[in-house]
C-alpha positions in Angstrom: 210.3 113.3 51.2 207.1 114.2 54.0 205.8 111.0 54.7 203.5 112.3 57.3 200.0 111.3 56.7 197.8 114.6 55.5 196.1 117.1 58.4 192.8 116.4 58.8 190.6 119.8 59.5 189.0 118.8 63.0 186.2 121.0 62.1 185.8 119.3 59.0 185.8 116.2 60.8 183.0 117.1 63.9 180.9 118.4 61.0 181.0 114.8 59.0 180.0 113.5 62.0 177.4 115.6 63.4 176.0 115.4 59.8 176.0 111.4 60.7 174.4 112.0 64.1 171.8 114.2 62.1 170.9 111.7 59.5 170.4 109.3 62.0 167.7 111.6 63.8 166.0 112.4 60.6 165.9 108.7 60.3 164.3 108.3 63.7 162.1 111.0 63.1 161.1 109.1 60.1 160.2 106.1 61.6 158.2 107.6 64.4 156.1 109.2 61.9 155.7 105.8 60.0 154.5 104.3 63.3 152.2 106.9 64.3 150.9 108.3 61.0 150.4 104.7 59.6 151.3 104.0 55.7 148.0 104.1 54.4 148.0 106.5 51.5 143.6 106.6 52.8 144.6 107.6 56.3 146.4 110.5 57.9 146.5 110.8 62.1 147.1 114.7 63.4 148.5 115.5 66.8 146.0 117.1 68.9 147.8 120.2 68.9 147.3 120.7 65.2 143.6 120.5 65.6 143.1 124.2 64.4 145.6 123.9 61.5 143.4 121.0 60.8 139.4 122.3 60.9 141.4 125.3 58.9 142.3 123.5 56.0 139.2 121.3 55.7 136.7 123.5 56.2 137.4 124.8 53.3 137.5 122.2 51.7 133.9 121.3 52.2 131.9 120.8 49.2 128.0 120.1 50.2 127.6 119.1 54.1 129.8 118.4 57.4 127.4 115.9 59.5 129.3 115.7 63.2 129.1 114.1 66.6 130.2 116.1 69.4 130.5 115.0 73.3 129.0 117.5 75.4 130.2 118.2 78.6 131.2 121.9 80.8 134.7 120.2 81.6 135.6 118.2 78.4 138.5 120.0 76.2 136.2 119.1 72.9 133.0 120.8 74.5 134.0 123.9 72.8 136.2 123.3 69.9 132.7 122.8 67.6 131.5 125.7 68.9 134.0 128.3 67.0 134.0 130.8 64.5 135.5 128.4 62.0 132.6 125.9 61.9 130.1 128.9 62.0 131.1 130.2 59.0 131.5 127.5 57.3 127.6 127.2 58.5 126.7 130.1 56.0 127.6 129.0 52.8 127.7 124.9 54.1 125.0 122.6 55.5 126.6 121.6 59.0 124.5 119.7 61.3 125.9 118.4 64.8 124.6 115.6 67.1 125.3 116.5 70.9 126.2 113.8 73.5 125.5 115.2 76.5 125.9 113.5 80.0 122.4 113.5 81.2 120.9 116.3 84.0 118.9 119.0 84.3 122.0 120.9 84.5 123.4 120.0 81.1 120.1 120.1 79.7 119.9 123.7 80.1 123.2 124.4 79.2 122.8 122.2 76.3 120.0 124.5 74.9 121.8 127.6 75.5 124.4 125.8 73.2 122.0 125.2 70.5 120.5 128.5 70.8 124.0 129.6 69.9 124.1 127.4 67.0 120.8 128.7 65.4 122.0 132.2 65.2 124.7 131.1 62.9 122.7 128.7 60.9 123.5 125.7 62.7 121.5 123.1 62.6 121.9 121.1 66.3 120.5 118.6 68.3 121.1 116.6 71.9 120.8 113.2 72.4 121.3 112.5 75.9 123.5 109.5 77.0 124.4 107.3 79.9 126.9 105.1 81.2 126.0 102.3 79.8 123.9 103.2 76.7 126.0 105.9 74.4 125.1 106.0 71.1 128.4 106.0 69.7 132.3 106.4 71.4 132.1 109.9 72.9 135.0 111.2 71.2 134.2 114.1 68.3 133.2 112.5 64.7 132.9 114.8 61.9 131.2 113.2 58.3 132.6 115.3 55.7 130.5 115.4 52.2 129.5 111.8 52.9 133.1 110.7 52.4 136.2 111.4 54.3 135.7 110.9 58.5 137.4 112.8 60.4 137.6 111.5 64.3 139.5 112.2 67.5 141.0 108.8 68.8 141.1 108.2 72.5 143.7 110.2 74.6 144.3 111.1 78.4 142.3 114.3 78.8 141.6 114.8 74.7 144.9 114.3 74.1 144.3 111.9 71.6 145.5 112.2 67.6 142.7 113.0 64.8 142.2 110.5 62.5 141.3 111.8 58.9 140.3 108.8 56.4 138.5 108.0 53.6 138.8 104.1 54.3 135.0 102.7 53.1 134.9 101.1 56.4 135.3 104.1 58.6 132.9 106.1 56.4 130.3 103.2 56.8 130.6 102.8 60.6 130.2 106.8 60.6 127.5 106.7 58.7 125.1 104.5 60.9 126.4 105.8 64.3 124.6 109.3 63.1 121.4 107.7 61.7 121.5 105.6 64.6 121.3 109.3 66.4 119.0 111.0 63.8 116.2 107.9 64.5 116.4 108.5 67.9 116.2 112.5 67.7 112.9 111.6 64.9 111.7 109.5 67.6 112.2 111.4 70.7 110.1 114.1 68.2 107.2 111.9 67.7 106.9 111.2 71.2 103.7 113.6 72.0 103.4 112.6 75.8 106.1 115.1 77.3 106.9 112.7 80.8 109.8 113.7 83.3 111.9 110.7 84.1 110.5 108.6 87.2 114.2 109.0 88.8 117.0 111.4 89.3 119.3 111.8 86.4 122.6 111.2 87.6 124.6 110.8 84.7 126.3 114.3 84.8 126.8 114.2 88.7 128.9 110.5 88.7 131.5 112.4 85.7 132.0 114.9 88.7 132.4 113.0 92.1 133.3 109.7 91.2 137.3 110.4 91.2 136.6 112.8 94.0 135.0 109.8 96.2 137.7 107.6 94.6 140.2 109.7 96.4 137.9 110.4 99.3 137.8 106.7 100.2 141.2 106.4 100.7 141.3 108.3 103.9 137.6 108.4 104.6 137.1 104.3 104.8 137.6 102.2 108.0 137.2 98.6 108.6 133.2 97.7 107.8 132.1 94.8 109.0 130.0 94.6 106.4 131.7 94.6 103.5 135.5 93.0 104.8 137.7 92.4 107.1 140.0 95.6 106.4 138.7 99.0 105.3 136.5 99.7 102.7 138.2 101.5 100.4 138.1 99.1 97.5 134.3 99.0 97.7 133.3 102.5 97.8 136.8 104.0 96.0 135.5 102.5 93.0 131.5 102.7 93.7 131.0 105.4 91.6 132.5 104.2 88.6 130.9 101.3 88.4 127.5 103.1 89.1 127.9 104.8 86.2 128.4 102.2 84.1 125.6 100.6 85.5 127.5 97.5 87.1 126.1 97.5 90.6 123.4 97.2 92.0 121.3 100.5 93.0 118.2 102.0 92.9 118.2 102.4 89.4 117.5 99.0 88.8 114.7 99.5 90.2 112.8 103.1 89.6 109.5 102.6 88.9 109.5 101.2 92.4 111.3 103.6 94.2 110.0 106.6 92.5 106.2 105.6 92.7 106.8 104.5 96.4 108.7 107.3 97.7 106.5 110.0 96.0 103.3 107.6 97.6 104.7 107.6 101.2 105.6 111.6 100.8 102.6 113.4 99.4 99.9 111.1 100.0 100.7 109.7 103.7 102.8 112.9 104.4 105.9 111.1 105.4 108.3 114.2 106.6 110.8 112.6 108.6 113.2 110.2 106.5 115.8 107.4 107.2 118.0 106.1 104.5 119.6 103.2 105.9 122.8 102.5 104.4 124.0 104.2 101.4 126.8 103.7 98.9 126.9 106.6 97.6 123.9 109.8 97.1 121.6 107.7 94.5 119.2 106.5 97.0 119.0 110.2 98.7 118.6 111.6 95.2 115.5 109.5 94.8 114.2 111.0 97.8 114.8 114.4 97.6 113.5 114.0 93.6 110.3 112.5 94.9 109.7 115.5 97.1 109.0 117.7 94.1 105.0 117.9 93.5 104.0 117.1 90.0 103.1 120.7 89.3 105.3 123.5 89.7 104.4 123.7 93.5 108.0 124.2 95.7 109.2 121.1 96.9 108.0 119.2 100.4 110.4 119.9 103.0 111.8 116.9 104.8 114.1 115.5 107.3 116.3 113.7 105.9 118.7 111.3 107.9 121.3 109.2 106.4 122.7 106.2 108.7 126.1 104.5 107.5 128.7 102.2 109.1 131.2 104.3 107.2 131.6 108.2 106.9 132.4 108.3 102.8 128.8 107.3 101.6 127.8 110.1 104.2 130.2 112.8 102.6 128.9 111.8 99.3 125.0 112.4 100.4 126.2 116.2 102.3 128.2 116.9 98.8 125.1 116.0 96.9 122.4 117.9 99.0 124.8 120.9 99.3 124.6 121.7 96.0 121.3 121.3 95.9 121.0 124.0 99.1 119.8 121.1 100.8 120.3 120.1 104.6 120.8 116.4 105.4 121.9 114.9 108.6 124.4 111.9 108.3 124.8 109.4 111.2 128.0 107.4 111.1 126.6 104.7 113.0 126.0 101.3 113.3 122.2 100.8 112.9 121.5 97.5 114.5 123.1 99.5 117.4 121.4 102.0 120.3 124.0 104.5 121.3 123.3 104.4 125.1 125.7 101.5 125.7 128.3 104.1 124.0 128.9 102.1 121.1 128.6 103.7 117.7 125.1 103.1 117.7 122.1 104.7 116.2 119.7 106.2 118.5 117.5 109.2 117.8 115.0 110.7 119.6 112.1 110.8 117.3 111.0 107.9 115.0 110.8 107.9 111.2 107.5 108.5 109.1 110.1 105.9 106.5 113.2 103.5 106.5 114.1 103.7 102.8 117.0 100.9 102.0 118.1 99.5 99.0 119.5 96.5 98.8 120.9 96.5 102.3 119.4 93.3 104.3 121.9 91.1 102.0 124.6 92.7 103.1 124.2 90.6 106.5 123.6 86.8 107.1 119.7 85.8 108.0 120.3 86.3 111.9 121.9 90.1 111.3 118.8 91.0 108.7 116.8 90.3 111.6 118.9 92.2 113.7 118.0 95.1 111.3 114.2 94.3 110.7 114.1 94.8 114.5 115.7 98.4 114.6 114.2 99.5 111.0 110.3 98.4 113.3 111.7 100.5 116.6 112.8 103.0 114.6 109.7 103.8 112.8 106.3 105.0 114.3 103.1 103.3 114.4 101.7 102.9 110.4 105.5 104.4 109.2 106.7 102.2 106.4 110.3 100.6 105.0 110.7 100.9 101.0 113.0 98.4 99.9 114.4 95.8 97.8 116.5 91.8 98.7 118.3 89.9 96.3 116.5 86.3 95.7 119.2 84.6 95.5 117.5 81.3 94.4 117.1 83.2 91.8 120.4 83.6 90.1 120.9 82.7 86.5 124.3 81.1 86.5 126.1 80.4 83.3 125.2 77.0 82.3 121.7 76.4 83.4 118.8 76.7 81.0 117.1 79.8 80.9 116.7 82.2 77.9 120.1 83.6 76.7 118.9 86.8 75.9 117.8 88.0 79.0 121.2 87.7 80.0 122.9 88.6 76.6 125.2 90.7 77.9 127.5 87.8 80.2 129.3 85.9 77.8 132.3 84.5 79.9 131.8 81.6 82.0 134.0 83.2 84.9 132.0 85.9 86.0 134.5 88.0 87.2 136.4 88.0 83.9 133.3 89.0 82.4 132.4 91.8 85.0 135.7 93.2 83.7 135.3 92.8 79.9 132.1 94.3 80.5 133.1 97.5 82.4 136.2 97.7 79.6 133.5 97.4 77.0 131.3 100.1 78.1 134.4 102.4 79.5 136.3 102.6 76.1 133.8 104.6 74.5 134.0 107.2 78.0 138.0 107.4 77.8 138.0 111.0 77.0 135.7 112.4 79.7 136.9 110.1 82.7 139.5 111.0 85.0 140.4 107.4 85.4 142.7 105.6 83.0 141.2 102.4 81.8 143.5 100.0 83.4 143.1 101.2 87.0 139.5 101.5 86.4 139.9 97.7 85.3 141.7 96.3 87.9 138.8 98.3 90.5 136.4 96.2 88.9 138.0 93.1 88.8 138.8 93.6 92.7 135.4 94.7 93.3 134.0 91.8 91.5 136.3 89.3 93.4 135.5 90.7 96.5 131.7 91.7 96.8 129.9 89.5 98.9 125.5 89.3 99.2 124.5 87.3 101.6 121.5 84.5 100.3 118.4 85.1 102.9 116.7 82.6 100.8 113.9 82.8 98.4 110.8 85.2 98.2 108.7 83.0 100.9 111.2 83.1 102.9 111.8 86.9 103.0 108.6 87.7 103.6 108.1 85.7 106.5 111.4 87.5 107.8 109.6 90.6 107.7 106.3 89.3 108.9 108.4 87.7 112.2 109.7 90.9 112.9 105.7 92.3 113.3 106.2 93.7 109.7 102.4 93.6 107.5 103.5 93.8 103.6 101.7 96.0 101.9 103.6 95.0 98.4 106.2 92.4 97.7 106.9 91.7 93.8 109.6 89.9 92.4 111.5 91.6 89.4 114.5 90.4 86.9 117.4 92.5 86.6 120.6 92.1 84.7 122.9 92.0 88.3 126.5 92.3 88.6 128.0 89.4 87.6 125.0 87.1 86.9 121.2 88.0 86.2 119.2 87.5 89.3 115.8 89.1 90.5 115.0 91.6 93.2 111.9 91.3 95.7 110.0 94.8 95.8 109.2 95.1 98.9 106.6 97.6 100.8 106.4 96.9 104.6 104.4 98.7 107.4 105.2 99.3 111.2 101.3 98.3 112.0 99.2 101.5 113.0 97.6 100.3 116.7 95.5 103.4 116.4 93.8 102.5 113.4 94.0 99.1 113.4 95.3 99.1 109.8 94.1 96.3 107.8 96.8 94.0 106.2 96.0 93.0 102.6 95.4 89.1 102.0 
């Protein structure tokens, strides 16, 4: 009698157990899906590479209207996905009306209208709604309303990577619903508005998406130990500038440009100021004030100047020659110390004609009361007789600090008693709605912030009294000085406005009382 145990087939066998193996995959795959899809039977999230099989199957699907909201932008990988033959058919049998985000500029302006332009020969119906840093209207990621009752949205992703979320939840459709009134009001009210004003500033909106990584990485090898700003390089402060610029989180000259623009555009076509010092500069905002106020108010050509830009470090200055370059402009850039004359061979600043205007923003805080003196002196030498400085110095008595009584909602948006914490909820607040069009993941933009916020330093040179008599002991006559709120970086503070003159011997120019 065999009592050998039976032959097993081995193939028999590996394919038992690859069937296992199999199983188990399927059973992974599963589970993946659960965890990314979700289990609501009102919600369904599509990779970002099915985004065609998805506008395929629902556009035909639409019954009555397709309301959407579309970030606009020449680089963004959603800028032209609305824009396709799909959505344009749908357009001739289907009411399909689209709200465009666009980064504002002149630039995207135009190439905004050439977009809607497009839209109107196939029955379109398009409008922009220009945003900034700190104010969009809704998360610029692509929204789509369909028939008032399934929304159909693209969640945040490295470079638009992120999935599509198609719902029907009541809450989704709800929020959806008033972030496109909330845009149809303002397009209604932008249309009643019969007084057609350019902006007193530069729009810069547009011009930050593009350079602030570029400076980011610029920095890095650009930045060398500034006195002014810390003990090593600089890198932290002007690597992450930008970005904080365009979320509005630093101070600039945007917090102030009535002033600048009304000032600059003064000094320029009605004292003829041609020759032009910007004195310290974080970055191209304060240039593009100036070279913007050098455009008449008709459609005359623009004023030529000479423009010089003076900076203890040479990244703001390759900021300013990227900026003007585009703009087929010539700048000269001085990396120089300007409380400095070069003829001792230091890095001083010494050139050999003085300025019709010093403009500055912000800059005397960045020393103690003795080295703001030190620049007073220089910015009077520098300047000839009747030339004038245009700028602005924190008040620090001023500061509202968390705790003391003053009205909430002036300062509504700190809501942390650390102010640093709440710098960084605040630029993670305003970011999130950006995450598709920055190329900056949110947590190193975060910890930028936070660094920048710890390590920032303005320098109190006391209350408005006692910054005008700093100017006035450095043979300065104030022809303006006006003290202004503003929101400020991590408290809210105000801002003396400050017009000052070189005195004009030849005229004897009369100071005002």
């Amino acid at each position: 009698m065999n009592t050998d145990p039976p032959q097993v087939d081995p193939c028999v066998d590996a394919m038992a157990l690859a069937g296992d193996l199999v199983k188990g995959a399927r059973q992974a795959l599963r589970m993946h899906r659960v965890s990314s899809e979700g289990t609501d039977p009102f919600s369904v999230r599509v990779p970002s590479d099915a985004v065609e099989e998805l506008v395929l199957n629902l556009s035909a699907r639409v019954e009555n209207c397709v309301e959407q909201i579309v970030p606009f932008a020449p680089h963004s990988p959603t800028a032209n996905a609305f824009s396709g033959l799909i959505w344009q058919h749908v357009a001739r049998r289907r009411a399909v009306h689209r709200f465009y985000l666009v980064p504002s500029s002149e630039d995207n302006q135009r190439r905004v209208q050439l977009q809607i332009t497009e839209d109107r020969r196939h029955d379109l119906q398009s409008e922009p709604v220009e945003v900034t840093g700190d104010s969009a209207q809704a998360p610029m990621n692509t929204l789509w309303l369909i028939d008032d009752r399934v929304v159909v949205r693209q969640e945040p992703g490295p470079h638009g990577s992120g999935p599509w979320l198609v719902t029907g939840r009541p809450a989704e459709v709800a929020r959806a619903r008033t972030m496109i009134q909330a845009l149809r009001d303002r397009v209604t009210r932008r249309a009643e508005d019969t007084e057609d004003e350019e902006p007193a500033g530069p729009d810069l909106t547009a011009w930050l998406l593009r350079s602030a990584q570029m400076l980011h990485h610029v920095a890095q090898m650009s930045c060398t130990e500034n006195r002014l700003i810390g003990e090593d390089d600089c890198a932290w402060y002007h690597g992450a500038w930008q970005f904080l610029r365009f979320f509005n989180m630093v101070s600039s000259p945007t917090w102030h440009t009535e002033f600048y623009a009304q000032q600059i555009r003064t000094e320029i076509h009605e004292r003829t100021a041609r020759r032009i010092l910007i004195s310290g500069s974080a970055d191209y905002t304060t240039l593009a004030f100036v070279l913007r106020a050098a455009r008449p108010s008709n459609d005359a050509s623009p004023v030529e100047l000479d423009v010089h830009v003076v900076d203890l470090c040479r990244t703001p200055l390759l900021a300013c020659r990227w900026y003007a370059e585009r703009l087929g402009i010539k700048i000269n850039i001085h990396q120089a110390d300007i409380t400095r004359k070069s003829d001792d061979g230091s890095e001083g600043f010494d050139p050999s004609e003085p300025f019709d205007l010093v403009v500055a923003d912000a800059f005397l805080t960045r020393f103690d009361i003795a080295g703001a003196g030190m620049v007073l002196s220089r910015w009077f030498e520098l300047l000839r007789d009747g030339g004038t400085v245009v700028t602005t110095v924190r008040l620090h008595p001023r500061n509202k600090y968390r705790g003391q009584n003053f009205d909430l909602d002036d300062d509504a948006d700190h809501r942390l008693s650390d102010p640093v914490d709440d710098f960084e909820l605040r630029l993670r607040e305003r970011a999130a709605a950006w995450q598709d069009m920055l190329p900056i993941d949110l947590e190193t933009l975060s910890h930028l912030g936070r660094t920048y916020a710890k390590r920032m330093i303005s320098n109190d040179l006391g209350d408005a009294d006692a910054v005008r008599k700093t100017f006035e002991d450095h043979q300065f006559a104030l022809m303006e000085e006006t003290a202004a709120p503003v929101r400020g970086e991590l408290f809210g503070t105000e801002y003396l406005r400050v017009v000052a003159r070189r005195p004009d011997r030849s005229s004897a120019e009369a100071v005002p009382d």
